[in-house]
C-alpha positions as CSV (number, residue, x, y, z in Angstrom):
1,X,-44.1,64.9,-90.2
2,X,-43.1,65.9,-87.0
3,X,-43.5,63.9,-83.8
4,X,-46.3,65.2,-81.3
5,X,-45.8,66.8,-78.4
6,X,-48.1,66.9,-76.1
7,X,-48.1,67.7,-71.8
8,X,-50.4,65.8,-70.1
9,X,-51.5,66.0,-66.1
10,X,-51.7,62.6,-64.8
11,X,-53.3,61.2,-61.7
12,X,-51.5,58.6,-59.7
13,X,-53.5,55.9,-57.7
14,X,-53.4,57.9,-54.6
15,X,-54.8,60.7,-56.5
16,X,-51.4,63.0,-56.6
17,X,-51.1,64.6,-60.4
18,X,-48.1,64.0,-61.7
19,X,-46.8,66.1,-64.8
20,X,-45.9,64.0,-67.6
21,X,-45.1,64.9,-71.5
22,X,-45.6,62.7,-74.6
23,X,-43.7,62.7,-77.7
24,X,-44.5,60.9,-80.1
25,X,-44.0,60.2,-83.9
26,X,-46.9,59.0,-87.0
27,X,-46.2,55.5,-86.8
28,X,-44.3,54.3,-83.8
29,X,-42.3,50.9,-83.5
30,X,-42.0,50.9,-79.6
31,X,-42.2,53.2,-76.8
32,X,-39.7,54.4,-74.4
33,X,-40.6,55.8,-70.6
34,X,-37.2,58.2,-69.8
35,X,-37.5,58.4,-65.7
36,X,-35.2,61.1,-64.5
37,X,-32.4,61.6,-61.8
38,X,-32.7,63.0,-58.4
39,X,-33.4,66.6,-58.9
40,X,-33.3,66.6,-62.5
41,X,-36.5,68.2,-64.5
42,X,-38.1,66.5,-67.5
43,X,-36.7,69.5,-69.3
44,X,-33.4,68.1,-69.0
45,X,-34.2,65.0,-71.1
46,X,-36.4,66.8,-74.2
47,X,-33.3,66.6,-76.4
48,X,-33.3,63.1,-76.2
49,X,-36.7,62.2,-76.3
50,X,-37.3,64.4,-79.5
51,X,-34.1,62.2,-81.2
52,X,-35.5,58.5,-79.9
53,X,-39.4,60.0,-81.8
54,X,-37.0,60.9,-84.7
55,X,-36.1,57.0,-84.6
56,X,-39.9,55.8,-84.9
57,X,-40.1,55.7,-80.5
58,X,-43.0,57.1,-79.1
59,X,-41.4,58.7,-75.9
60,X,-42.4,59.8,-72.1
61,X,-41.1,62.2,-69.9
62,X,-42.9,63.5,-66.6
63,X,-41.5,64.7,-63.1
64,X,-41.7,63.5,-59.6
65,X,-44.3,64.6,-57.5
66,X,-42.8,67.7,-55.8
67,X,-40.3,68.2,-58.4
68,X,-40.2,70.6,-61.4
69,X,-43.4,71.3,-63.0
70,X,-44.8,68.3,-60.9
71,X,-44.2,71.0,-57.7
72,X,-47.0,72.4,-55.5
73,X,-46.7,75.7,-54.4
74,X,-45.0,75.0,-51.0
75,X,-43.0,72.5,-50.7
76,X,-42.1,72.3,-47.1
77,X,-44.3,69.9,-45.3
78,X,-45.2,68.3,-48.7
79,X,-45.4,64.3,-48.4
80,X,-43.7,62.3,-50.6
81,X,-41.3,59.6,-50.3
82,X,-39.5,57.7,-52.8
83,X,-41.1,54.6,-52.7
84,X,-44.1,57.0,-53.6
85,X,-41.9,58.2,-56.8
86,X,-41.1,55.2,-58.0
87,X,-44.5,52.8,-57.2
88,X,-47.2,55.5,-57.7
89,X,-45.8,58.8,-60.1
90,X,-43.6,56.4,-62.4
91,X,-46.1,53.4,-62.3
92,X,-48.5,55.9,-63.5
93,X,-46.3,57.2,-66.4
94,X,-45.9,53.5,-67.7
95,X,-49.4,52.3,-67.6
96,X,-50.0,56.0,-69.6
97,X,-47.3,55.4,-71.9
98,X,-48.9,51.8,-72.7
99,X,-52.4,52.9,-73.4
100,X,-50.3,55.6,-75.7
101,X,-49.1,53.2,-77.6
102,X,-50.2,49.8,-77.1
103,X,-48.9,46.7,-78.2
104,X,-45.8,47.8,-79.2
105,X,-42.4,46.4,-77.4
106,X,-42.0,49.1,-74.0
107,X,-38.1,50.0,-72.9
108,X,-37.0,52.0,-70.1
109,X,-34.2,54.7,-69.7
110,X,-33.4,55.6,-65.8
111,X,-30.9,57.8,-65.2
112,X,-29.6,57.5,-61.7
113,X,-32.3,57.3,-59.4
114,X,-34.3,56.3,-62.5
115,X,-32.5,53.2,-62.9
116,X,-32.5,52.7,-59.3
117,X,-36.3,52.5,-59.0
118,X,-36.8,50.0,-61.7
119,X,-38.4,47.2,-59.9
120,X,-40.7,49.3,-57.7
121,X,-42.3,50.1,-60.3
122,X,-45.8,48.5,-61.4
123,X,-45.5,47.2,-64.3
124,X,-42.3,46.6,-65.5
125,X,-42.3,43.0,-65.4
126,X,-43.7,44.2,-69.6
127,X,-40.7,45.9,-70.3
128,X,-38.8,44.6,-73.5
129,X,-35.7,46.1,-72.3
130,X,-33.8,47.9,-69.1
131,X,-31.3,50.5,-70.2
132,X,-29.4,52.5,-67.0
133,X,-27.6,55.4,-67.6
134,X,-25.3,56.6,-64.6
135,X,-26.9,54.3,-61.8
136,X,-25.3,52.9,-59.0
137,X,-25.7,52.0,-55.5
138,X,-25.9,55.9,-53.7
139,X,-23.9,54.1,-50.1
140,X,-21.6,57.1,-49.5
141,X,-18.3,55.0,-48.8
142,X,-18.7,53.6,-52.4
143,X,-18.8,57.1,-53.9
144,X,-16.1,58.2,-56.2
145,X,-12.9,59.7,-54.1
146,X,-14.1,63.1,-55.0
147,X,-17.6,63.1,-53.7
148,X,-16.5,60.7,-51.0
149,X,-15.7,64.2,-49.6
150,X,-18.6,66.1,-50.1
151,X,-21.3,64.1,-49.0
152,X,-20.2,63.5,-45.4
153,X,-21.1,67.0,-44.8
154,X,-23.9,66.5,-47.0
155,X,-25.5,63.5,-44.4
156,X,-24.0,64.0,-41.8
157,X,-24.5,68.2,-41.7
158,X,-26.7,69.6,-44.4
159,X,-29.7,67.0,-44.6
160,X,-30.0,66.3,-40.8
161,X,-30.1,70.3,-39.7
162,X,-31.7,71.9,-42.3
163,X,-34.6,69.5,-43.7
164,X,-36.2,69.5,-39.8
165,X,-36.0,73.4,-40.0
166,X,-37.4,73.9,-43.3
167,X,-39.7,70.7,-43.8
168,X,-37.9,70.3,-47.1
169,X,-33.8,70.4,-48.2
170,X,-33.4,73.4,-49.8
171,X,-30.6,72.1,-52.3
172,X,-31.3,74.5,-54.7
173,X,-30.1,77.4,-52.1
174,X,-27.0,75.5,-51.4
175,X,-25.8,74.2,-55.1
176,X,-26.8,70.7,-53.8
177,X,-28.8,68.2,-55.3
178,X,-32.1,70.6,-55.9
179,X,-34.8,71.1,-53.3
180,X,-36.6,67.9,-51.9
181,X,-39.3,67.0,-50.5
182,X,-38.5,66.2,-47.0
183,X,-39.6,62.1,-46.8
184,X,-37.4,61.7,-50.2
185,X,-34.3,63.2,-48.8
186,X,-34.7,61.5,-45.5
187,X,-35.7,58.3,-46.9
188,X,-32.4,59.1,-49.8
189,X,-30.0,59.5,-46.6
190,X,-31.3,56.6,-44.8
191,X,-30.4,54.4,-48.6
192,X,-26.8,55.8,-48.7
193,X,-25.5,55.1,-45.5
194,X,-26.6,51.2,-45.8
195,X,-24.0,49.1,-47.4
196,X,-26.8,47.9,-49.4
197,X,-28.5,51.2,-50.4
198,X,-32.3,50.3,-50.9
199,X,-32.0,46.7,-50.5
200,X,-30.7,47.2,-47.1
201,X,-33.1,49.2,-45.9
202,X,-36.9,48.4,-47.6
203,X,-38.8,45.3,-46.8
204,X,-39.1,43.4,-49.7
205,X,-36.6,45.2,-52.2
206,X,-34.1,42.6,-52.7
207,X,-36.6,40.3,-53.9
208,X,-38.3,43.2,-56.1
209,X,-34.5,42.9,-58.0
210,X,-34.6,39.4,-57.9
211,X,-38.0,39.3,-59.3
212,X,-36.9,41.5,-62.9
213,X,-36.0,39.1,-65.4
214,X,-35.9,41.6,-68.2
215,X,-32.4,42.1,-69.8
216,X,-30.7,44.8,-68.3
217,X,-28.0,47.1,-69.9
218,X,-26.1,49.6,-67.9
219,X,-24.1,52.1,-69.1
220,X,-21.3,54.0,-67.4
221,X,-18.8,56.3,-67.4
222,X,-14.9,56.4,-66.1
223,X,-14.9,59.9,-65.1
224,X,-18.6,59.9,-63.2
225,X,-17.9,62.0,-59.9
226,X,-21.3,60.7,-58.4
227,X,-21.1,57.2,-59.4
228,X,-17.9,54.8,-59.1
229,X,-17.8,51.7,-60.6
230,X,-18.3,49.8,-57.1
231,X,-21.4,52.1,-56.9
232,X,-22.8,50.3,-60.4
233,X,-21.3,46.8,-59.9
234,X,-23.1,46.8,-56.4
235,X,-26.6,47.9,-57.5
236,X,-26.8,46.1,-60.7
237,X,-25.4,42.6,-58.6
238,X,-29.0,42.8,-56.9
239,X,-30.5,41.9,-60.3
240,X,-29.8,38.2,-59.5
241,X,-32.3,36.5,-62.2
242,X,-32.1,39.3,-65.0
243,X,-29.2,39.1,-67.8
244,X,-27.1,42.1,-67.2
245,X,-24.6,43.9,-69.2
246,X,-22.5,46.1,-67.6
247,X,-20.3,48.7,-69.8
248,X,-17.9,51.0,-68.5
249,X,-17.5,54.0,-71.3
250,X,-14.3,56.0,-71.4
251,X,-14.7,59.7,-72.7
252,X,-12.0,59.0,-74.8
253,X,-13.2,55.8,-76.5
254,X,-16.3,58.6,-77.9
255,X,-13.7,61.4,-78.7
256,X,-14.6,62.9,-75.7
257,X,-13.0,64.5,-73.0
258,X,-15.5,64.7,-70.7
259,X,-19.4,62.6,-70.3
260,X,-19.7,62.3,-66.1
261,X,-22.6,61.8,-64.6
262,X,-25.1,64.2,-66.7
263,X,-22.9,64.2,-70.1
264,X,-24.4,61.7,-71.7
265,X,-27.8,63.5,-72.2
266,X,-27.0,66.3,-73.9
267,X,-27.8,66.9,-77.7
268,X,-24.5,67.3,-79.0
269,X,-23.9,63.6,-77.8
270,X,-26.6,62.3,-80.8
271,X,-24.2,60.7,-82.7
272,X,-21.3,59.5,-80.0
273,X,-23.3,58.2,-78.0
274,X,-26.9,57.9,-78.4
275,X,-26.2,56.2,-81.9
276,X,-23.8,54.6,-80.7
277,X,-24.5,52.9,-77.4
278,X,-28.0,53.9,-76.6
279,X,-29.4,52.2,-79.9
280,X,-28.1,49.0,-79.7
281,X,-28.9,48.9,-75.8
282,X,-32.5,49.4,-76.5
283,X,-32.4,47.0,-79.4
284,X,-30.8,44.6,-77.7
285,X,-27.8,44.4,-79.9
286,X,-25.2,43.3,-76.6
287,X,-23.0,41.6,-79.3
288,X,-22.6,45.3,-81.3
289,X,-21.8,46.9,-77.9
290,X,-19.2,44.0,-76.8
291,X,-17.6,44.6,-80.1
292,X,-17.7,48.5,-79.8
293,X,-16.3,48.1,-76.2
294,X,-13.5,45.5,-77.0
295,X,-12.2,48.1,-80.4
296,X,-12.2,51.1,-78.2
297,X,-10.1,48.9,-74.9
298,X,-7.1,49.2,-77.6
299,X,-4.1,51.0,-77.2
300,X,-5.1,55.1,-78.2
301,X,-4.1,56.1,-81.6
């Protein structure tokens, strides 16, 4: 039988809805909330959701307020910060998921931002695992040599002149980003220039990190253009009390030539990368991952 879908309209605490979409298969084994990127639609992650209900996981997907089908009409002058993404849209997401499925064992997929968010969010303190996918510390001078470039004029040009202007960033215009809200891309700017990204910046984040003692697997990639590996050490340091596994994923050790920072979610990745480090993340099979990591360090064939 196939899994359900179903798109639901939820309503965070402050009253906000929040779109949100549930997949989910007969008899489910766990559940897995998928919280996106910056910019990125719920769309973007379907493929993957549909596979994890193919492996028994009842699955949930939604979108930011002010973001893709979670949008109002006009978005200039639309409040919403991401604090507000993180402690009220994706709190709401995970309390829906458990009531969806309750009682079984909870993971967590972020992607970028998504990973970044974690321990804002209400809630997770039930999570049975943290997986990240392409998450790092956003501080600009830690930024891969290539985007090092671009985003100078990013903050110190496009943000700053046009988001006063418009009341929101209209990325989408400029092949940046995506439109934003105008609190999340100030609040975003004010993150990346700090040394310490959130942490630096938020009363009361650092100890939020310290606070996650869930195991927490990150997954990266060599040839990320948005996220270095100083980018990932630095954010996933902040977990100070939470077991952490950090693995760095050449293209080549998949038989790929090229994952970066959106790669990893597309469908025709099922079997070299969802089976085979996405699995074993959620299921908390560190050992299998070690081992695949340490065969594919070797000298190529």
């Amino acid at each position: 039988m196939a899994p359900q879908l179903e798109e639901r309209q939820l309503q965070a605490s402050d009253g906000v809805t929040i779109a949100a979409r549930f997949v989910t298969p007969a008899n489910p084994t766990a559940a897995v909330l998928i919280a996106p990127a910056m910019g990125v639609s719920q769309r973007f992650y379907a493929p993957l959701a549909q596979w994890l209900a193919g492996q028994g996981m009842a699955v949930a997907t939604f979108d930011y307020r002010g973001m893709g089908a979670s949008r109002p009409a006009r978005l200039s002058g639309f409040p919403a910060t991401i604090m507000d993404w993180a402690q009220l849209d994706a709190s709401a997401v995970l309390g829906a998921l458990e009531h969806q499925a309750p009682g079984l064992p909870c993971y967590w997929i972020g992607h970028s931002l998504g990973g970044q968010i974690l321990p804002l969010v209400a809630g997770h303190e039930r999570l049975e695992r943290i997986v990240t996918v392409a998450c790092g510390s956003g501080y600009w001078r830690e930024n891969a040599p290539a985007l090092k470039r671009r985003v100078w004029l990013f903050w110190f040009g496009a943000v700053p002149l046009l988001t006063p202007l418009l009341g929101y960033f209209p990325g989408k215009r400029l092949n940046m980003v995506g439109d934003l809200p105008r609190g999340v891309v100030e609040q975003w700017r004010r993150w990346c220039l700090h040394p310490e990204y959130a942490v630096g910046v938020e009363p009361g984040v650092r100890e939020r990190f310290a606070a996650v003692r869930t195991p927490v697997v990150s997954l990266s990639f060599s040839d990320d253009d948005f996220m270095s590996a100083r980018n990932t050490k630095s954010l996933h340091g902040f977990y100070a009390n939470a077991p952490c596994t950090l693995l760095r994923i050449q293209p080549r050790e998949a038989g790929l030539s090229r994952i970066g920072h959106f790669g990893f979610f597309r469908p025709e990745h099922e079997q070299t990368l969802w089976q085979r480090y996405l699995l074993p993340a959620l299921r908390g099979s560190e050992a299998q991952l070690t081992a695949t990591a340490r065969t594919n360090s070797g000298p190529a064939s």
